[in-house]
MDAnalysis code that builds the backbone (N, CA, C; Angstrom):
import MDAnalysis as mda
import numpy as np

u = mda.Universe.empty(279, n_residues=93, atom_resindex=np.repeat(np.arange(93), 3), trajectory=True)
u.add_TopologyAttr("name", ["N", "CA", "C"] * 93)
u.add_TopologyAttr("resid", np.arange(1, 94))
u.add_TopologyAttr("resname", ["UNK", "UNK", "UNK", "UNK", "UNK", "UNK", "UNK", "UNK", "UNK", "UNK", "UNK", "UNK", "UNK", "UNK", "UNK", "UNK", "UNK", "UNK", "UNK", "UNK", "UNK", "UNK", "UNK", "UNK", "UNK", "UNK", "UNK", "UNK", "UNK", "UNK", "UNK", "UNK", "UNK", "UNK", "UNK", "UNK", "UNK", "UNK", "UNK", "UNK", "UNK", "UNK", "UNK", "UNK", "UNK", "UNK", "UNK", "UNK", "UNK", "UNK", "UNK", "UNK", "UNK", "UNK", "UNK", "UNK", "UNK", "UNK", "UNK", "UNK", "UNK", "UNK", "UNK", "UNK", "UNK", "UNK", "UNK", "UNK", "UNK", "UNK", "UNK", "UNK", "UNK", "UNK", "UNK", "UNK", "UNK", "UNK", "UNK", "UNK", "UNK", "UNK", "UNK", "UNK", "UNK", "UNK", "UNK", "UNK", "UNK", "UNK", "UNK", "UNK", "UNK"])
u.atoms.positions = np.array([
    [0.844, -1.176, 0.000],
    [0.000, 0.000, 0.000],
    [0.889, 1.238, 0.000],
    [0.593, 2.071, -0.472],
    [1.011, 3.519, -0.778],
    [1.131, 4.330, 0.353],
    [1.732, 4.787, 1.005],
    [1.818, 5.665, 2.045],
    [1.264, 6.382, 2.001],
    [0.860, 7.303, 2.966],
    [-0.132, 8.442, 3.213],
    [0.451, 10.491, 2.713],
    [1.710, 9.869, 3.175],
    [2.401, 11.000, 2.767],
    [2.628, 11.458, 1.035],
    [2.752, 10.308, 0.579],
    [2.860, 10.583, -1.393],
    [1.043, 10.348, -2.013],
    [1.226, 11.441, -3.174],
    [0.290, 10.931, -3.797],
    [-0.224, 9.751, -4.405],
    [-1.042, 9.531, -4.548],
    [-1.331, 8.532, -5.211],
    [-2.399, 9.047, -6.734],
    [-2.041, 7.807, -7.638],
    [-2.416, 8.056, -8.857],
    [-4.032, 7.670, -9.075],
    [-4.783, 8.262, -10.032],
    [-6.188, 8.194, -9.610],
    [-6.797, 6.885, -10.111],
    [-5.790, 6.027, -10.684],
    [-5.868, 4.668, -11.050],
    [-6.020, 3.715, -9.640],
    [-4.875, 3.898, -8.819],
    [-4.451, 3.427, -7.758],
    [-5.565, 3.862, -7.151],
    [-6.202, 4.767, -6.759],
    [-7.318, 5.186, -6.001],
    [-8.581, 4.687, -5.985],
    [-8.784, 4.544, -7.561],
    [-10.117, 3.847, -7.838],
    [-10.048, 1.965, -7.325],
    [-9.131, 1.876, -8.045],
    [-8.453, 0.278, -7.577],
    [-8.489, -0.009, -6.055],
    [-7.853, 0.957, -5.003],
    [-8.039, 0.350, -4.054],
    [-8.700, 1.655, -2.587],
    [-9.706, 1.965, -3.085],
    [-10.356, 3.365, -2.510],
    [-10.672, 2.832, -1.256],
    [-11.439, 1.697, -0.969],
    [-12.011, 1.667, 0.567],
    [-10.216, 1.246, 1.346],
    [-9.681, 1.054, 0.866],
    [-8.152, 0.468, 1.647],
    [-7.675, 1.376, 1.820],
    [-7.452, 2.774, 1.027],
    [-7.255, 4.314, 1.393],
    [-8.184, 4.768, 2.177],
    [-9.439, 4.728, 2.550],
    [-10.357, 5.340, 3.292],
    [-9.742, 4.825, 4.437],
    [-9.544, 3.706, 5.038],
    [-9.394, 2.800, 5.900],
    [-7.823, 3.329, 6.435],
    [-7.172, 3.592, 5.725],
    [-5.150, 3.909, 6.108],
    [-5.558, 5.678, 6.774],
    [-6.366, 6.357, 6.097],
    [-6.891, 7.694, 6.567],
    [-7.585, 7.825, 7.658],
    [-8.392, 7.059, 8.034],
    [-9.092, 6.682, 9.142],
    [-8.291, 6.294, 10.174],
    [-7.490, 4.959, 10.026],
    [-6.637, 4.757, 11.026],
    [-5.494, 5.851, 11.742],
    [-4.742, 5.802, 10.638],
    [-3.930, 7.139, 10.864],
    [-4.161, 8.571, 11.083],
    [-5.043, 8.937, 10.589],
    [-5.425, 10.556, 10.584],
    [-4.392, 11.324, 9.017],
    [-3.793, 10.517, 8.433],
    [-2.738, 11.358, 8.040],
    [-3.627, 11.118, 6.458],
    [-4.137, 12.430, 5.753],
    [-4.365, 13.066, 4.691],
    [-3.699, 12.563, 3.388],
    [-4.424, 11.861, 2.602],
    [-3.967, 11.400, 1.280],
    [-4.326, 12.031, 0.148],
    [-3.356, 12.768, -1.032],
    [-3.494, 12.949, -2.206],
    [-3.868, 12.403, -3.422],
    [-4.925, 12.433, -4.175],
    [-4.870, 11.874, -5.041],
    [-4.712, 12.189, -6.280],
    [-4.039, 11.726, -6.910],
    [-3.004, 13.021, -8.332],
    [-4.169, 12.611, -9.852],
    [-4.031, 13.072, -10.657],
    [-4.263, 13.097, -11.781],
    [-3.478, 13.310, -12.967],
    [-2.707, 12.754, -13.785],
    [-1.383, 13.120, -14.749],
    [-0.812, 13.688, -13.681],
    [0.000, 13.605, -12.988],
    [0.889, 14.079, -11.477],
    [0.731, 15.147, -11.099],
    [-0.640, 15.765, -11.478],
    [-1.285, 17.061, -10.925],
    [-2.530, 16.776, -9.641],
    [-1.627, 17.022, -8.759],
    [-2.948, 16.723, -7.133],
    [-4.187, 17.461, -7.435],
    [-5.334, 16.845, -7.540],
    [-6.401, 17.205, -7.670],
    [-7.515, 17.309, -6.409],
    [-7.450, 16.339, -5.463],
    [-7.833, 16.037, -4.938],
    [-7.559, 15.509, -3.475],
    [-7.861, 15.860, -1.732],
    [-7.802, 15.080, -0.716],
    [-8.286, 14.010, 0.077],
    [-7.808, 13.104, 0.050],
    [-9.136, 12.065, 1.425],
    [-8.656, 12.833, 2.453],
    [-9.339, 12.975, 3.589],
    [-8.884, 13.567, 4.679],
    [-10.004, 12.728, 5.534],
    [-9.308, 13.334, 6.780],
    [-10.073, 12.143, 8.010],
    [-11.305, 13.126, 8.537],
    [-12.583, 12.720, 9.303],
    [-13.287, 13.494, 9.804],
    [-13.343, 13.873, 11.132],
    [-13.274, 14.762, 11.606],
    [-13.068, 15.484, 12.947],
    [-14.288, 14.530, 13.499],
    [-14.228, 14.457, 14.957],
    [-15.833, 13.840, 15.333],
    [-15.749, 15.044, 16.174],
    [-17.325, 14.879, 16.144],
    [-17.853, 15.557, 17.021],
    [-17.794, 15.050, 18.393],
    [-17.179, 16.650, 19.470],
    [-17.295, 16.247, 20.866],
    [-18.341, 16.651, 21.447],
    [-18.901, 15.383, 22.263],
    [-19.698, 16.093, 23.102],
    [-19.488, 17.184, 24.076],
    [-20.506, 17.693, 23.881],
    [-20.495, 19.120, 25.017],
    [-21.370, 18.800, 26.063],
    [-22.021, 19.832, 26.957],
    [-22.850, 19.497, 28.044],
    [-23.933, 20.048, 27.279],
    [-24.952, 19.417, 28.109],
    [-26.446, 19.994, 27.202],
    [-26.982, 21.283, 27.675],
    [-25.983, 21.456, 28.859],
    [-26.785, 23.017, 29.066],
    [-25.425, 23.992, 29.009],
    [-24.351, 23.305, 27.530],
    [-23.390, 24.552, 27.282],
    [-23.882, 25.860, 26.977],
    [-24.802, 25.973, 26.266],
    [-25.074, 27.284, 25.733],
    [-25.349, 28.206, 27.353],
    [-25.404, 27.794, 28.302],
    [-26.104, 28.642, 29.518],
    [-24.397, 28.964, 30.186],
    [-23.331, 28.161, 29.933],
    [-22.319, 28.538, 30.979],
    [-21.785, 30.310, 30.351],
    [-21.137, 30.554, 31.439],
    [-20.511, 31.750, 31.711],
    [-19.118, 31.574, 31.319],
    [-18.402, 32.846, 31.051],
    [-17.434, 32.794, 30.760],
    [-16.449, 31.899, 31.364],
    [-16.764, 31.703, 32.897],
    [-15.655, 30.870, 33.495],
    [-16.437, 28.724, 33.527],
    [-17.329, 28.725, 32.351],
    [-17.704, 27.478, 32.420],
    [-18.816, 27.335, 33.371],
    [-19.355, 27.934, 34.483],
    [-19.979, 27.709, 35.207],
    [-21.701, 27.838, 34.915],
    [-22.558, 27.076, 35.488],
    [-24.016, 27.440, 35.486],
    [-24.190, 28.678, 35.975],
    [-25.634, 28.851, 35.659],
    [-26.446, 30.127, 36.094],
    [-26.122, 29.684, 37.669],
    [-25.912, 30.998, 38.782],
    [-26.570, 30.915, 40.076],
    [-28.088, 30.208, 40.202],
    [-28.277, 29.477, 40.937],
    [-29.801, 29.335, 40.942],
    [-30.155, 27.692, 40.460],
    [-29.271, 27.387, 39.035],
    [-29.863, 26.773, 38.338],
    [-29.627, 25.144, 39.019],
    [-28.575, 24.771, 39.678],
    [-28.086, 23.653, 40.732],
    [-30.073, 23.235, 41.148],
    [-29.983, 24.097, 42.159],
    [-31.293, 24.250, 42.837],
    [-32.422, 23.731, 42.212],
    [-33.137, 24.463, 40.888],
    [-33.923, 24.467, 39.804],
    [-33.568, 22.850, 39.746],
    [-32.846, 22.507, 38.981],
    [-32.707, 21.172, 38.710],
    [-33.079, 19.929, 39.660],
    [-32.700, 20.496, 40.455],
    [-32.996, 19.415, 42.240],
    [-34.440, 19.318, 42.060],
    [-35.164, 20.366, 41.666],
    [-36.810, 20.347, 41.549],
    [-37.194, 18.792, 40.952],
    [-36.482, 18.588, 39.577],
    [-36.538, 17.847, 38.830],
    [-36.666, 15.829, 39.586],
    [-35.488, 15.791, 40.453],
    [-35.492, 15.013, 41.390],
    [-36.650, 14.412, 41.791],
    [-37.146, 15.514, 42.257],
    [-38.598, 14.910, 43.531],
    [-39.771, 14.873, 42.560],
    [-39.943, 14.376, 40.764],
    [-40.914, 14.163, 40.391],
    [-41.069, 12.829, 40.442],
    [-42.534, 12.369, 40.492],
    [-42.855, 10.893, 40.561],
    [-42.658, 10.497, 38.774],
    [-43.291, 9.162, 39.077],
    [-43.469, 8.053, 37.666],
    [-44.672, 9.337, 36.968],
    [-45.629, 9.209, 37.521],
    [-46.869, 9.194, 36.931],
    [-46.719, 11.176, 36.263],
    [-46.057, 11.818, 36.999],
    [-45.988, 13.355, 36.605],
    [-45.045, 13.003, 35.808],
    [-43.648, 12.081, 35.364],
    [-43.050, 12.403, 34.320],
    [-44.171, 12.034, 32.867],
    [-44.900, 10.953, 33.361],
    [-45.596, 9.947, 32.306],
    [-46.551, 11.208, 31.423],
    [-46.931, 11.950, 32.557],
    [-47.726, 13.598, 32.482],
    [-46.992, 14.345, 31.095],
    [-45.828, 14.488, 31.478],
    [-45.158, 15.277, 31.210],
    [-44.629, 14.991, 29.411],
    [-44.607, 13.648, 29.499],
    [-43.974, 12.883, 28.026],
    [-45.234, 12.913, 27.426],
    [-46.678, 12.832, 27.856],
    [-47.631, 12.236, 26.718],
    [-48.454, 13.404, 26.839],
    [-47.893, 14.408, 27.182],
    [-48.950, 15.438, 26.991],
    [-49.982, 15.651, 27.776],
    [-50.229, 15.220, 28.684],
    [-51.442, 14.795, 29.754],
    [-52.000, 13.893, 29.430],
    [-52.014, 12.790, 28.593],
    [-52.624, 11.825, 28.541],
    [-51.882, 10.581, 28.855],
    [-52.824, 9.414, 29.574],
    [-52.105, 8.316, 29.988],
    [-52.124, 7.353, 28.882],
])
């Protein structure tokens, strides 16, 4: 197999494309794929997505929750079965 660092020819690419997807994936390291020895083209690897917290959009500059909101949440705690069941179906059982 062709290293990650040289191009590869768009013959070679078509010929063995999921085995390049797969060397990019593993490695992270970005493959060329040339055309008459003119690079036309990159595989590159995909960033994943990190999770964040679900209530990022609310922190403060220093990361922290709203004052208050600790508390608020504790509310959440002391609901029964039957008020969440409320809560998911709309008022109906």
């Amino acid at each position: 197999m062709q290293t990650a660092t040289a191009n590869v020819n768009i013959h070679y690419a078509k010929t063995h494309l999921s085995r390049l997807i797969d060397e990019v994936a593993s490695t992270g390291k970005p493959i060329t794929i040339a055309k008459a020895g003119t690079p036309k083209v990159k595989i590159v690897p995909i960033d994943e997505p990190k999770m964040g917290s679900m209530f990022g959009f609310m922190l403060d500059e220093n990361g922290n929750l709203p004052e208050g909101f600790k508390e608020f949440s504790e509310c959440f705690d002391e609901l029964n079965d039957e008020m969440v069941e409320l809560m998911l179906n709309n008022g109906e059982f």
